[in-house]
N, C-alpha and C positions, 0 to 999 in steps of 0.2 A: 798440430804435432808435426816434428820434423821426423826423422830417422834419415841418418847417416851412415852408406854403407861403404863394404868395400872383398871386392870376389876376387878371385882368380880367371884372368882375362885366358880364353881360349886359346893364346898363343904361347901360353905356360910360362911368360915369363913376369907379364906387370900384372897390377894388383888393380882394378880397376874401382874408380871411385863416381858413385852414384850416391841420389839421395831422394827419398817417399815423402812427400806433401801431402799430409793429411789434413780436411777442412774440419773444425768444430763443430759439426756435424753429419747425421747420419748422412755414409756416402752410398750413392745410386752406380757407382762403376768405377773405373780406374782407367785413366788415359796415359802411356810411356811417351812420352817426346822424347826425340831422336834428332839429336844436334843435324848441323851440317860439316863441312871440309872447315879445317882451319878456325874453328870457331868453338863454342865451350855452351853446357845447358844452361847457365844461371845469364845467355842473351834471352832466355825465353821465360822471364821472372812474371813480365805484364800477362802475358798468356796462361802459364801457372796458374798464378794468381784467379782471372777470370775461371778456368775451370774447375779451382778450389771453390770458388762461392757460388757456379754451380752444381755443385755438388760433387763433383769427382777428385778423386783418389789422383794426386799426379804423380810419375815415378820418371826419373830423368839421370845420366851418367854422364861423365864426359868421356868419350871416346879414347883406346889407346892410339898415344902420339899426340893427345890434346888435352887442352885446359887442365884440371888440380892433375888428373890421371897421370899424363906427362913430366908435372912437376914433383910428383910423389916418387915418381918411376926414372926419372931424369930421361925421358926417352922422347923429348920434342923431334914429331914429323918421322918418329920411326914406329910401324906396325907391329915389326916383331915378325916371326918367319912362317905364318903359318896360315898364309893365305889372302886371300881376297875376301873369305868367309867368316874371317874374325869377326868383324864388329857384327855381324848380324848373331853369330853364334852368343857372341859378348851380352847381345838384347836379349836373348833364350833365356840364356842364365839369369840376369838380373829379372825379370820376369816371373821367373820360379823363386826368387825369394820375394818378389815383391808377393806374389800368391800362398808364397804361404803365411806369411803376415795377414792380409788380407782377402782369405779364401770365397770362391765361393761368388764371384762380382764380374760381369759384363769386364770384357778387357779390350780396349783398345788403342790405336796406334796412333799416333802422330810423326811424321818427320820431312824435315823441310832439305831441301840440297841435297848431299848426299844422305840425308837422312832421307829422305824419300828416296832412294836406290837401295840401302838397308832394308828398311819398310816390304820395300817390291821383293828384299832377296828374301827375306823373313816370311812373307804371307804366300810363296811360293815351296815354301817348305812346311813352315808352319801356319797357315792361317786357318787350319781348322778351329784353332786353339782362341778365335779371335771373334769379336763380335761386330766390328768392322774397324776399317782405317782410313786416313787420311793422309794422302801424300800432295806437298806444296813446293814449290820451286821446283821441277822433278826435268827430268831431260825425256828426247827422245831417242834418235841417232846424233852422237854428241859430235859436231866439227872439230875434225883434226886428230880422234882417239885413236882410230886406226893406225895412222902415219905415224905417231908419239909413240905409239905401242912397239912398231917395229924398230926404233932406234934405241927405245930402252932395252927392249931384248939385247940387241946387240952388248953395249955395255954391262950389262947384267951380267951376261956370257963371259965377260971381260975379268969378273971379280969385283964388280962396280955397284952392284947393288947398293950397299950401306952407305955408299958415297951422296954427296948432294950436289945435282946439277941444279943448277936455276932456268937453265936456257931450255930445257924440259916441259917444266911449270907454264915459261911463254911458247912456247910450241902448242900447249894441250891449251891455257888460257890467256894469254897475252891480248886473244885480238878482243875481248868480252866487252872491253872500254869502248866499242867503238862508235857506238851511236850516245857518247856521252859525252858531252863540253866541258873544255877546264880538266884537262885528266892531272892530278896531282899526286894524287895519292896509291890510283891501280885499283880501287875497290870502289869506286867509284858505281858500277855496276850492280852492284847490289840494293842501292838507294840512290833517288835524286833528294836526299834529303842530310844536306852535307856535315849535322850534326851525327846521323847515325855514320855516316862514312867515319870522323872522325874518330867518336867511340870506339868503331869498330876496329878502326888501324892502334888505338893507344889502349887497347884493354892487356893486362899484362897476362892473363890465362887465354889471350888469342894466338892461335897457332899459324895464323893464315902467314902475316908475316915473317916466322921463322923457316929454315931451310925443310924441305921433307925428302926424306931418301930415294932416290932413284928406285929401289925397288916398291916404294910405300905407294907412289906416284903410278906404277906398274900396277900396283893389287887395285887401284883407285880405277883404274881403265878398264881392268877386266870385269870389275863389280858392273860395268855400267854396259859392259859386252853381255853379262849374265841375264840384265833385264830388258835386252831387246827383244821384241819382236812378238808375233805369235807364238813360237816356243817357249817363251816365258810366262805370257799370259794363261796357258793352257795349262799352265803345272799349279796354279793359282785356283782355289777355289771358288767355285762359278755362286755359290750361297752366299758368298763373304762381300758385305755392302762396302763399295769403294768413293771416296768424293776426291776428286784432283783438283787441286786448287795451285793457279799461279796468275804472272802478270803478265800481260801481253808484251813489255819491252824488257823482259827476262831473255837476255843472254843465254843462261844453263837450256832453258825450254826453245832457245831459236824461236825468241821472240812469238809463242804461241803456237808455232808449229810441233813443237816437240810434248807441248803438253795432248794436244790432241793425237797425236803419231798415239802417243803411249793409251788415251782411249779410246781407240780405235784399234789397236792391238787386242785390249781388253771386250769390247764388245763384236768384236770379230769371234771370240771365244766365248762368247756366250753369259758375260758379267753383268752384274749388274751396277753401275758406275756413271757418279752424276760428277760433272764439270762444270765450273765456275772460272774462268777468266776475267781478272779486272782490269780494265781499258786503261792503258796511260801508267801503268807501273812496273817497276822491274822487280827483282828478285826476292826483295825481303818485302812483302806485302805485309805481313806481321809486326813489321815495323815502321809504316806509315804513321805517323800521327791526325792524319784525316781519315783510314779506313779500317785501320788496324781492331778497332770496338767492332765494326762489320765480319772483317774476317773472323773473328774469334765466336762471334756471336751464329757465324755458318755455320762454325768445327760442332758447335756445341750444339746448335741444334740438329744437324746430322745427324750426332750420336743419339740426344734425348729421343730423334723419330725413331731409331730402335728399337729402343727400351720402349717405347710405349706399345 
């Protein structure tokens, strides 16, 4: 069973569009996946899929400023003015309809990129509500936010916000290419596996490609300001089972330093949080076609160790 929704996005102005993946059978829990920047849920159909057969409830949107959302809203790469806390508030909601469809069931998270900065900003407010989560490709202190931060203020200041620099975008990502041969495309980093690169740049619900606002770019820096540190980790419940999964030649995680920064953060405070790093891959481990059965096959028994 499908179900196709569509809420009122926290920013009061787009109409945000998600949709509930129900298996043909009795489900044991419900998993949200949580896109990333520039990208749309229906890249995450193989994954779906596997945790539909085993047994979980999947509930996925696409972000405002991205994928159908943006198209329904005509509002490509713009947020809308109402924070840094949109999307995570945007998961709340959708959440609560997805529960009350499906009351009463183990709830948990998934999000990869900025969808693991979501995740962290969501189970820092909300994770009592949760029965654990999964964060993959995730940063730690991100190269270059700081300095990027202070030039957009500036412009912003200016009346510039809604405007779109690109030279921004390479300031905060430009240098991510850099341990990758043959740069052609700019997304290169994501996968050494140059079918998905292409997919990725010619999917027409991909927003990576399209311009994003100067202030969108701004709310993108501070989200990622919000889940540094031990003061983030500490607002985070110390009950709530965490797995961080990414690849060692990820860019976003600094190449494996940023995934550990971030659990060591967490077990500085007291978490309880298991790490998985796969050797030799970058950013979208989930879409490997030699590990991608493994990774998905971790997420899912993570969760099922719960439940049992």
């Amino acid at each position: 069973m499908l179900h196709e929704v569509s809420f009122k996005s926290f920013n009061k102005r787009d109409d945000v569009q998600g949709w509930i993946y129900v298996p043909a059978a009795k489900p044991k829990g419900i998993v949200q996946v949580i896109h990333g920047f520039g990208e749309h849920s229906r890249r995450y159909l193989h994954m779906i899929v596997k945790f539909m057969d085993a047994g979980y409830i999947v509930a996925a949107d696409d972000h405002v400023g991205h994928g159908k959302t943006a198209m329904m809203n005509d509002t490509w790469g713009d947020w809308g003015d109402a924070g840094f806390h949109t999307m995570m508030e945007d998961e709340h909601t959708f959440k609560g309809i997805v529960c009350e469809k499906y009351p009463d069931l183990p709830y948990f998270l998934f999000g990869h990129s900025m969808g693991s900065f979501i995740a962290r900003d969501y189970i820092s407010k909300y994770g009592d509500d949760l029965a654990g989560v999964t964060i993959c490709g995730t940063t730690g202190v991100f190269r270059g936010a700081a300095e990027t931060k202070k030039k957009l203020e500036e412009v912003i200041a200016q009346g510039k916000g809604k405007e779109s620099d690109a030279s921004f975008t390479m300031d905060l990502m430009g240098w991510m290419c850099e341990r990758c041969d043959n740069v052609t495309l700019g997304n290169e980093w994501i996968c050494s596996d140059s079918y998905v690169q292409v997919d990725h740049a010619n999917d027409p619900f991909d927003a990576f490609t399209k311009p994003t606002s100067n202030q969108s770019i701004f709310y993108f820096i501070e989200m990622m300001e919000a889940i540094y540190g031990t003061s983030w980790a500490e607002k985070v419940p110390t009950k709530l089972p965490i797995y961080n999964i990414g690849g060692d030649q990820d860019p976003v995680g600094e190449y494996g330093k940023g995934i550990y920064e971030t659990t060591n953060w967490l077990y500085e405070t007291g978490h309880n949080v298991t790490t998985k790093v796969y050797s030799g891959y970058r950013h979208e481990i989930h879409n490997y076609s030699d590990i991608k059965d493994e990774v998905e096959a971790g997420i899912i028994e993570f969760m099922d160790n719960i439940l049992d």
